[in-house]
C-alpha positions in Angstrom: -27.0 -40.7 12.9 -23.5 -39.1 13.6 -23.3 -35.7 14.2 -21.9 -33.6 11.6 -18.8 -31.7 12.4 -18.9 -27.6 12.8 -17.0 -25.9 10.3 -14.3 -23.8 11.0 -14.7 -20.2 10.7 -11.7 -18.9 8.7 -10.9 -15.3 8.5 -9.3 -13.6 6.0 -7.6 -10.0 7.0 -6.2 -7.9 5.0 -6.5 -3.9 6.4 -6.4 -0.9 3.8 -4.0 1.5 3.1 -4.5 4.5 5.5 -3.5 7.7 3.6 -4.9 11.2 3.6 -6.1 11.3 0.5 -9.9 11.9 0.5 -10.3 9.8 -2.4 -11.9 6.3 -2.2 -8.8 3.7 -1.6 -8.4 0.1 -3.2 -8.5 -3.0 -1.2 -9.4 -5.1 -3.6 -8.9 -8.7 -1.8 -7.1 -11.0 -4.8 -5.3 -12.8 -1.9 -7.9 -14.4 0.2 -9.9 -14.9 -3.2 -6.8 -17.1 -5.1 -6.7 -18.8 -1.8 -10.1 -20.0 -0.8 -10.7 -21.0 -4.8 -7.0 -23.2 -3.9 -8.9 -24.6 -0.8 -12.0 -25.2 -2.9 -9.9 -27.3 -5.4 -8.7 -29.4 -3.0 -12.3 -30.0 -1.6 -12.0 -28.2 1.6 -14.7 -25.6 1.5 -16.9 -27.7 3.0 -15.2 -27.5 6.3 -14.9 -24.1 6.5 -17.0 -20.9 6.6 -15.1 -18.2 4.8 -15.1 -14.3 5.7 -13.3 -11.3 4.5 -13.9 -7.9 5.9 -16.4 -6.0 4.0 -16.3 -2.4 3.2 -17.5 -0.7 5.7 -15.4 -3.1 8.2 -12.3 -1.6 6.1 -13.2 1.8 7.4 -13.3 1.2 11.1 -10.8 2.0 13.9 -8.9 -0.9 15.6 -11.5 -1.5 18.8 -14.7 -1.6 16.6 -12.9 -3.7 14.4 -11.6 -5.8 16.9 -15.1 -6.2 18.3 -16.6 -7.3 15.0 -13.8 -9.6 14.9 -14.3 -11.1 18.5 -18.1 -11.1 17.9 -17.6 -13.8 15.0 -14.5 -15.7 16.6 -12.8 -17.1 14.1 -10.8 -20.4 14.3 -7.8 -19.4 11.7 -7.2 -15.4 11.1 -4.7 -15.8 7.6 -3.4 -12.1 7.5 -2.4 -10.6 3.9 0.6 -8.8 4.9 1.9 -5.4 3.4 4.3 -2.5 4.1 1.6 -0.4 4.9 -0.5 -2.8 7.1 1.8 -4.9 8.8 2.4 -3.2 11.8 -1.1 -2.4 12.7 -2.2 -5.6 11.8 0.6 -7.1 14.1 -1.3 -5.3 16.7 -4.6 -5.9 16.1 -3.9 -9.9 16.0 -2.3 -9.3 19.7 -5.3 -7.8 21.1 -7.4 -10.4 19.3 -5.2 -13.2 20.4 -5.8 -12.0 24.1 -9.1 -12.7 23.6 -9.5 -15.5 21.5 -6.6 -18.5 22.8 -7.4 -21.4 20.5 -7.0 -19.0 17.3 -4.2 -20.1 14.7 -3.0 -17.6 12.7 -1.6 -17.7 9.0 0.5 -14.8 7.5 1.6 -14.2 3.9 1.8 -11.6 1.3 4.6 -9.2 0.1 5.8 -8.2 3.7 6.9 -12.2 5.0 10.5 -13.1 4.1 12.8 -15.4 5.7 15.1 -12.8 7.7 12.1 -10.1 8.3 13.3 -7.9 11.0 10.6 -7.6 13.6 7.9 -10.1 12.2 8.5 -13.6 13.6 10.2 -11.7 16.5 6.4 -10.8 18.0 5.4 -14.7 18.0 1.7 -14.0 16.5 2.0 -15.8 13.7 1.4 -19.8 13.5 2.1 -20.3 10.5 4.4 -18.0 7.8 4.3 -18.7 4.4 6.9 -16.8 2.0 5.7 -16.5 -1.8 2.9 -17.5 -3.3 0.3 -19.2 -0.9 -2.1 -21.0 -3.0 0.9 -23.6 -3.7 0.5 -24.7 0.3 -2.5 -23.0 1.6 -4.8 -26.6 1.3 -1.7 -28.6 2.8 -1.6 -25.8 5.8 -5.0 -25.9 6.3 -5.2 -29.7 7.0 -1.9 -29.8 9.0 -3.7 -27.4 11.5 -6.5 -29.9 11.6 -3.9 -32.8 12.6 -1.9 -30.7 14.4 1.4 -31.6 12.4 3.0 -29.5 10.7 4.3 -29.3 6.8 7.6 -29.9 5.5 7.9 -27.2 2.9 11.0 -25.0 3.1 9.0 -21.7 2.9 6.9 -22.6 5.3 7.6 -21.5 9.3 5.6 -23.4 11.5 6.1 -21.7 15.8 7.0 -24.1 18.1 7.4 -23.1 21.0 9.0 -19.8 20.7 11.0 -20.3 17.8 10.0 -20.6 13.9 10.9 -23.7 12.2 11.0 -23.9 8.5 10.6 -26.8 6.5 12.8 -29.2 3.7 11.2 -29.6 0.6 9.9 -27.7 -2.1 6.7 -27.1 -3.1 4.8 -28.1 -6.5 5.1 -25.3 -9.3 1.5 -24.2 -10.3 0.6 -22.8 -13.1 -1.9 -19.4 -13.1 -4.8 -21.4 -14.5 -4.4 -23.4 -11.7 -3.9 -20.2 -9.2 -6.8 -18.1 -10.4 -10.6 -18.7 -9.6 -11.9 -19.5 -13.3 -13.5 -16.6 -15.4 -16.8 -17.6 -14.4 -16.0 -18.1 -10.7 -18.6 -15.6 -8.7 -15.3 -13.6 -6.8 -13.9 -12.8 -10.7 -15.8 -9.3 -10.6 -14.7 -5.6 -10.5 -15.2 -2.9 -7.6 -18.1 -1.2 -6.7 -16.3 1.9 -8.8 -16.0 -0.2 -11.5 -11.8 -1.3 -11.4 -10.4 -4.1 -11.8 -7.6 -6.0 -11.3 -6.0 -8.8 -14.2 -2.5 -11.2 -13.4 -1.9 -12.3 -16.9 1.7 -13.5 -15.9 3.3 -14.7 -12.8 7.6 -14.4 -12.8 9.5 -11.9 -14.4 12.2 -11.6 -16.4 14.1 -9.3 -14.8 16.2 -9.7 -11.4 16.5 -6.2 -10.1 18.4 -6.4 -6.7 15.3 -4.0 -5.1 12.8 -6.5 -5.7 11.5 -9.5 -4.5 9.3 -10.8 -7.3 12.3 -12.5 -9.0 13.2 -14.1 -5.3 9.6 -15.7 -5.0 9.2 -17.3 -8.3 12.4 -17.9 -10.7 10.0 -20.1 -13.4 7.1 -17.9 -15.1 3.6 -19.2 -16.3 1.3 -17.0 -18.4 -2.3 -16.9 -19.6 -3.0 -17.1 -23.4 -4.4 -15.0 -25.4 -7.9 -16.5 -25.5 -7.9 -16.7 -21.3 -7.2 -13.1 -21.2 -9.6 -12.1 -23.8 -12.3 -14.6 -21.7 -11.9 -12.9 -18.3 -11.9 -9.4 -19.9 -15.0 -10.1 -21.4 -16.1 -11.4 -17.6 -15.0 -8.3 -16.0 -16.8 -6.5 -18.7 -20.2 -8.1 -18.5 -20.1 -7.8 -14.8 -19.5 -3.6 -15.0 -15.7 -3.1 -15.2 -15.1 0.2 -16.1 -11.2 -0.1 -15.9 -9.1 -3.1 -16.0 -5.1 -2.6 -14.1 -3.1 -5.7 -15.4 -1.1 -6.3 -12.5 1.5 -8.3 -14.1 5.5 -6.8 -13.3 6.1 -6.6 -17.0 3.1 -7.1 -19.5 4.7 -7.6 -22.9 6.9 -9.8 -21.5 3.6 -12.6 -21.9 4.5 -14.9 -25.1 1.5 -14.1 -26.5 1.6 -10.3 -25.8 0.7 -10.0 -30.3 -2.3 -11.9 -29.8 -3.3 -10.0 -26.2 -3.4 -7.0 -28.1 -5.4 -8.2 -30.8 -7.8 -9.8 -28.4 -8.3 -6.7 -26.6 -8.9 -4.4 -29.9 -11.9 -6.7 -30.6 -13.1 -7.1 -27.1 -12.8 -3.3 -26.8 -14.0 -1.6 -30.5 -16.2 0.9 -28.7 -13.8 1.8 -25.6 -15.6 0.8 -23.0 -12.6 0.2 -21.0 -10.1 1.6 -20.6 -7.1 -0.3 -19.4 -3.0 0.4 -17.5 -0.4 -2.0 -17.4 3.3 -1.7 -16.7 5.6 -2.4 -19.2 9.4 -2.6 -20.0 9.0 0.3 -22.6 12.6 -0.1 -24.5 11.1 -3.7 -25.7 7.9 -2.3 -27.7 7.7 -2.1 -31.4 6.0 1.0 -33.4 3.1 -1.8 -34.0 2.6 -2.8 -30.5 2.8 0.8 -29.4 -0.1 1.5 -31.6 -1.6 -1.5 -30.9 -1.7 -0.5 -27.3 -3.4 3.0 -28.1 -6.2 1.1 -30.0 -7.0 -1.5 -27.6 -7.3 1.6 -25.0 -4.3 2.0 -22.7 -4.5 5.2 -21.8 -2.0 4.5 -19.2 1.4 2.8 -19.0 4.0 2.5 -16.7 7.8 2.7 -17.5 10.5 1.7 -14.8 14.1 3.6 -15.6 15.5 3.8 -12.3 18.1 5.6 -13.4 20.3 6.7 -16.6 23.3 5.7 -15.4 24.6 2.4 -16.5 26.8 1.8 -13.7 24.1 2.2 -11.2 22.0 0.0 -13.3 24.6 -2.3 -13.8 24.7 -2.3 -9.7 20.6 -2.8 -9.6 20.6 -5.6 -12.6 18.4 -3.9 -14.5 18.8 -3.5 -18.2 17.2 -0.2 -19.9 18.4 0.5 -23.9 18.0 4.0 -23.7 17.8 4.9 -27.6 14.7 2.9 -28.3 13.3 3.6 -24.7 13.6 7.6 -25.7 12.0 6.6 -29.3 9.0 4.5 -28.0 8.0 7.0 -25.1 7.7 9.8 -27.5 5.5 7.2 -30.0 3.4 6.6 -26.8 2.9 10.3 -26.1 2.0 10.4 -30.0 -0.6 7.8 -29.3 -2.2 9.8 -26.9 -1.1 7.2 -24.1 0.1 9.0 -21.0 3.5 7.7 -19.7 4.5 7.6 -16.2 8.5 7.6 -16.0 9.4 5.5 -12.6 13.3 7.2 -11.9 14.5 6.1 -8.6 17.0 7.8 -5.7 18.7 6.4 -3.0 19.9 3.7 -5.2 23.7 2.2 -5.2 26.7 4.2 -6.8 23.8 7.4 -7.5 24.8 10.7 -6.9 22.9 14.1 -6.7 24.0 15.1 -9.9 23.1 11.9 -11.8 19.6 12.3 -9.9 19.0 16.0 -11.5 20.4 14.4 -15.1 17.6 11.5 -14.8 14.9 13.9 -14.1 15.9 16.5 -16.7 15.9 13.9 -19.1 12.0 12.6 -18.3 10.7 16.0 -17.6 11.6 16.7 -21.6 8.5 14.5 -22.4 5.8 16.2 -22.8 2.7 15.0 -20.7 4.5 12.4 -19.2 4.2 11.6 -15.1 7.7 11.6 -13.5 7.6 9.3 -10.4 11.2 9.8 -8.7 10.8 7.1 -5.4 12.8 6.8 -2.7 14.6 3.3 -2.6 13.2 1.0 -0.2 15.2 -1.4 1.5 12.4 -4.5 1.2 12.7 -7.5 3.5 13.8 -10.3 1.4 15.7 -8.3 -1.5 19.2 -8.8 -2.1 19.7 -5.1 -2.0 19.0 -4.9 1.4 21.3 -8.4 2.2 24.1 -6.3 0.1 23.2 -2.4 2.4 26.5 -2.6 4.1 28.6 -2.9 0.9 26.8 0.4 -0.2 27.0 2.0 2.9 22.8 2.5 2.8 21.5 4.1 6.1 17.6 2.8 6.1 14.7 3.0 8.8 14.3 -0.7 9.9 10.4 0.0 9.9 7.9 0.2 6.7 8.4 1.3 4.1 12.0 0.7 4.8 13.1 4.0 3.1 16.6 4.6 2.4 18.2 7.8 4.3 21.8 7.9 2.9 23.9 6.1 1.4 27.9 6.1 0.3 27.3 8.8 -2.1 24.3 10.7 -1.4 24.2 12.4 2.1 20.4 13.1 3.6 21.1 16.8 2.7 21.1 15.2 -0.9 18.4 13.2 -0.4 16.1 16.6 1.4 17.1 18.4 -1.9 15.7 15.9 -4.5 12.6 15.9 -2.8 12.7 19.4 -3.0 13.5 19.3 -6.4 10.7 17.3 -7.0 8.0 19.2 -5.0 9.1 22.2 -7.0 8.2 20.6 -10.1 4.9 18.3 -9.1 3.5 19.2 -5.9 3.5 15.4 -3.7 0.3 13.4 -3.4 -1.2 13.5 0.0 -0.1 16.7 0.8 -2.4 19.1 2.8 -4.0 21.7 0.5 -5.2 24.4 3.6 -4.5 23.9 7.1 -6.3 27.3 7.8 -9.4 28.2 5.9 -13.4 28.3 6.4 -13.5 25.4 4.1 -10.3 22.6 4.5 -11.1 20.3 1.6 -8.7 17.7 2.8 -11.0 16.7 6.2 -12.0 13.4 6.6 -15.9 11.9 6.2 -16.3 11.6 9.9 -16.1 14.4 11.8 -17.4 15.1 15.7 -17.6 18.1 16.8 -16.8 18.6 20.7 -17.2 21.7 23.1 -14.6 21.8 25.2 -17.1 24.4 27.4 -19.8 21.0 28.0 -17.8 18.2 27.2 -17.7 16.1 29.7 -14.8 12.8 29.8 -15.9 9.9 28.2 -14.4 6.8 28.7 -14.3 6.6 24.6 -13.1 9.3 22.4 -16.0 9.1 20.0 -16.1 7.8 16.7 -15.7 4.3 14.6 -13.9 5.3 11.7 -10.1 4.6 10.8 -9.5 8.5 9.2 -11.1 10.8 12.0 -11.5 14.7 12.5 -12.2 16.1 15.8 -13.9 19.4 15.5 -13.1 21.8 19.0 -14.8 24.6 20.0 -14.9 27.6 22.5 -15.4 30.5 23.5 -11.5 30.9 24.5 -10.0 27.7 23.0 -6.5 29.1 25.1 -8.0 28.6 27.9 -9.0 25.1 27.7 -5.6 24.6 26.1 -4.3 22.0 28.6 -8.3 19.6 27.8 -7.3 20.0 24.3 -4.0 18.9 25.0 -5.2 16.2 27.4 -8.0 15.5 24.4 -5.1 14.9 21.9 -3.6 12.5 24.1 -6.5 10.2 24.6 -7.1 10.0 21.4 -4.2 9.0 20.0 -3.5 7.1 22.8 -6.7 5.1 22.5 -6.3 4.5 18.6 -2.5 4.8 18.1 -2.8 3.1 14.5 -5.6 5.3 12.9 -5.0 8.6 10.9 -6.3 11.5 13.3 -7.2 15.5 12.7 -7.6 17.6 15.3 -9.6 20.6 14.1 -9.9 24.3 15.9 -12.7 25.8 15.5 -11.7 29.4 17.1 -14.2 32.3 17.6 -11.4 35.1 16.8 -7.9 35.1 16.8 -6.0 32.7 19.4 -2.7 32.8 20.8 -0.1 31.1 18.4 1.0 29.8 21.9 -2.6 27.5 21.7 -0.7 25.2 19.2 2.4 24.5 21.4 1.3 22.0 24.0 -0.4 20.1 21.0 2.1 20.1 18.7 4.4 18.4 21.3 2.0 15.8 22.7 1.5 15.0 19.2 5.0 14.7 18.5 5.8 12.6 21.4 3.7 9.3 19.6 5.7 7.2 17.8 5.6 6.9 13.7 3.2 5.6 11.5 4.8 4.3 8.6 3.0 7.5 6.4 5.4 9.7 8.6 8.8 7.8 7.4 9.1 8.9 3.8 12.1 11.0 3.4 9.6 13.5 1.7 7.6 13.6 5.5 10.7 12.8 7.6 13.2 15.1 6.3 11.8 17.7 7.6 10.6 16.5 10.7 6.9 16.4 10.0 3.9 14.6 10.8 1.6 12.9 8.2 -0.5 10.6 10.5 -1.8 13.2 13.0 -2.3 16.8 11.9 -3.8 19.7 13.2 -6.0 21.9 11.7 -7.9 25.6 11.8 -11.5 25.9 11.0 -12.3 29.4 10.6 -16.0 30.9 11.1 -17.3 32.7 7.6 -18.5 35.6 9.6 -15.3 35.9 11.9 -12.8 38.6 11.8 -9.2 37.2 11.5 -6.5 39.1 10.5 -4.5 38.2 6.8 -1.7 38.6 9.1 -2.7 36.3 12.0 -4.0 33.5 8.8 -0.8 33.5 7.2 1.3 32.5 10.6 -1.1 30.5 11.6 -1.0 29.0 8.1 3.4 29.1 8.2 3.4 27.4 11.7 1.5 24.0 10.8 3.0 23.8 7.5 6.4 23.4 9.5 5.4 20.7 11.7 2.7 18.8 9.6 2.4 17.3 6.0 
């Protein structure tokens, strides 16, 4: 009897958004789901044995994850690639590629275009894929198998150190044909109950700061009943909130009939649901039909209220029945965010203070005013030079000046903006007996009977050293030497070094750590002009702990306090 072949052990990777918010992040992993169902259509699953990294893998620090990963050796790793995980994943693949020589890797996601600036310059990937992956994935799949590659032209196969892309186009597909069906086992919520809903794939507008029009010109949508069949789905298998992720809901055909669907499906609001939506569009009707099928969220994309800077950006906005239909919404009792943008061609600090004086006159509204981001792959960043648009060439990409706004400009909208709506992420107390923005893991370490490990300790990806002393000054330089080592030894993870003093300390204690720290290179948290412009650190902070029963002066707390809210975020 022949011998039946092993199957390959196929990896999908896709790392989480490190931030310093406490609260539980999403990682939900659509990706690798829509492209094992594509490999499953084409009756491949047999010949491979799929794994994605589970929960508490997402929490881990680059070596435990790279053990995990080494432990299991997989075959193929195919990499979900993001602004905000594309470095570190770049890295972890080296280490793992050191380790493991007959591995093939895929990349794909948001981050791979044709002209990315650092990407196919490392020479991990095997295989790039630009757009939407379960058009090719099957195709790549049994290439690697033959070793030949595909001809499809955004497709980058490495040979030898170059990337070579292919001739022909591939097949359009529509989203039935994307999407695992409704009843498909992976078509489930989180553990916190959200989910996530493409209704649409293509949108109708071509804004020059985006990719989305770039990687698909034609659209395909689901009808009403589909949508009202996978909401019911999600619901029966414990949604609590459902996120359409499509670029412009009501721009679906059957957007009426969505909304009717979803009254029905949701009579006794059980869900509740956000989409984003190009808001100048919407009728009275839909408006209120949005309210009763419970949005309690939607999301409006201005940019800007100047219609030569739109003009510039491609992107239409009617003002009159925009400033009609967000008030309606408010009326609804649907909260609004208002997406306003800076950085973008032609804008000046004066029209930027006119577009946020305008969305702050809606009441309860969210005004979002984002930095413009120079995306690999858009057309505003093939067109920066004309604009004279100064931009870091590492995520996010964030746009530092341009012909018309200076970086003064830029520091003073962001002030303008932290006046009004403190930022997200920001540290609440960097002195205090109780800091409520530590991490979960925290080790506490005497620098008194602490001996050197060869390992800092720890497993997790967000970590808070805890240090303690009699006289923390005069272990200063094995704190300092302790802050080295640890970032050193996990350069990509989001570090907090904690003092834990007995009474007051030298303000001269933070120097020597302050500077080692400052010495690391950027994560890409610590590149946003609201981080950046004033030369502080996101990624690694430093903290002060202090004892219930100590005596610290109000004085002493308050410099203390002063002196790490100049260097850290």
């Amino acid at each position: 009897m022949p011998k039946r072949k092993l199957q390959q052990k196929l990896l999908f990777l896709q790392l989480p958004r490190l931030e310093n918010d406490t609260a539980a992040g999403e990682n939900l992993p659509l990706a690798p789901r829509y492209l094992l169902h594509a490999a499953e259509r084409a009756g491949l699953s047999s010949k491979y044995e799929p794994r994605w990294l589970t929960p508490d893998e997402e929490e881990l620090d680059d070596r435990h994850l790279l053990e995990n990963i080494l432990d299991w050796q997989p075959n193929i790793i195919c990499c979900t690639l993001y602004l905000w995980n594309i470095e570190r994943t770049l890295r972890l693949l080296r280490r793992a590629r050191q380790a493991l020589a007959g591995m093939k890797v895929i990349v794909g996601g948001p981050e791979v275009a044709f002209q990315h600036p650092f990407l196919f310059r490392t020479g991990l990937p095997d295989v790039a894929v630009v757009g939407e992956g379960e058009r090719v994935f099957p195709q790549i799949l049994s290439a690697l198998q033959k070793g030949r590659p595909t001809d499809f032209n955004h497709v980058a196969w490495k040979t030898g150190r170059r990337y070579s892309w292919g001739r022909l186009p591939s097949r359009n597909v529509t989203l039935q044909e994307c999407l695992p069906p409704a009843h498909h086992s992976s078509w489930k919520p989180d553990p916190a109950g959200m989910a996530y809903l493409e209704t649409g794939r293509g949108c109708p507008l071509r804004c020059s700061y985006c990719r989305y029009a770039h990687l698909r010109r034609r659209t395909t949508f689901f009808d009403a009943a589909e949508v009202s069949r996978r909401v019911r789905t999600l619901m029966d298998r414990g949604a609590k909130e459902i996120r359409f992720v499509d670029p412009v809901f009501n721009a679906n055909p059957a957007f009426q009939n969505i909304l009717h669907s979803l009254r029905k499906l949701n009579r006794k609001g059980r869900l509740r649901f956000f989409a984003e939506v190009q808001a100048d569009l919407l009728t009275p009707d839909q408006i209120h039909g949005l309210a009763e099928a419970g949005f309690s969220e939607l999301e409006a994309g201005v940019q800007s209220l100047d219609p030569l800077v739109l003009k510039k950006i491609r992107r239409p906005v009617r003002l009159v029945p925009l400033e009609s239909n967000l008030r309606l919404m408010a009326e609804e009792g649907i909260r609004v965010t208002i997406d306003l943008m800076y950085g973008l061609p032609g804008q000046t600090l004066q029209e930027v203070r006119r577009s946020l004086k305008w969305a702050w006159q809606f009441k309860g509204a969210n005004v979002q005013c984002l930095q413009t981001l120079l995306l690999p792959g858009t057309d505003l960043r093939t067109e920066r030079r004309r604009w004279r648009m100064q931009a870091d060439e590492r995520p996010p990409y964030g746009v530092r000046s341009t012909s018309t706004l200076s970086p003064e400009d830029i520091r003073t909208i962001e002030e303008i903006m932290h006046r009004k709506s403190p930022l997200d992420c920001m540290t609440e107390k960097f002195v205090a007996t109780t800091l409520p923005d530590l991490f979960r893991e925290r080790i506490t370490l005497d620098l008194t009977k602490q001996q050197w490990a060869d390992k800092i300790p720890g497993v997790t990806s967000r970590r808070a050293l805890i240090f303690k002393a009699p006289s923390l000054f005069a272990h200063r330089k094995k704190l300092t030497a302790m802050v080295r080592k640890a970032i050193s030894s996990e350069p990509n993870i989001l570090w907090q070094f904690v003092l834990r003093p007995e009474q007051e300390e030298p303000l001269d204690l933070f120097d020597d750590m302050i500077a080692e720290i400052k010495k690391r290179p950027p994560l890409w948290t610590d590149r946003f002009a609201s981080v950046a412009g004033w030369d502080r650190i996101a990624s690694r902070r430093v903290f002060v702990l202090l004892k219930p029963s100590g005596r610290y002066s109000p004085s002493w707390i308050e410099a203390t306090e002063a002196l790490l809210e100049d260097h850290f975020y």
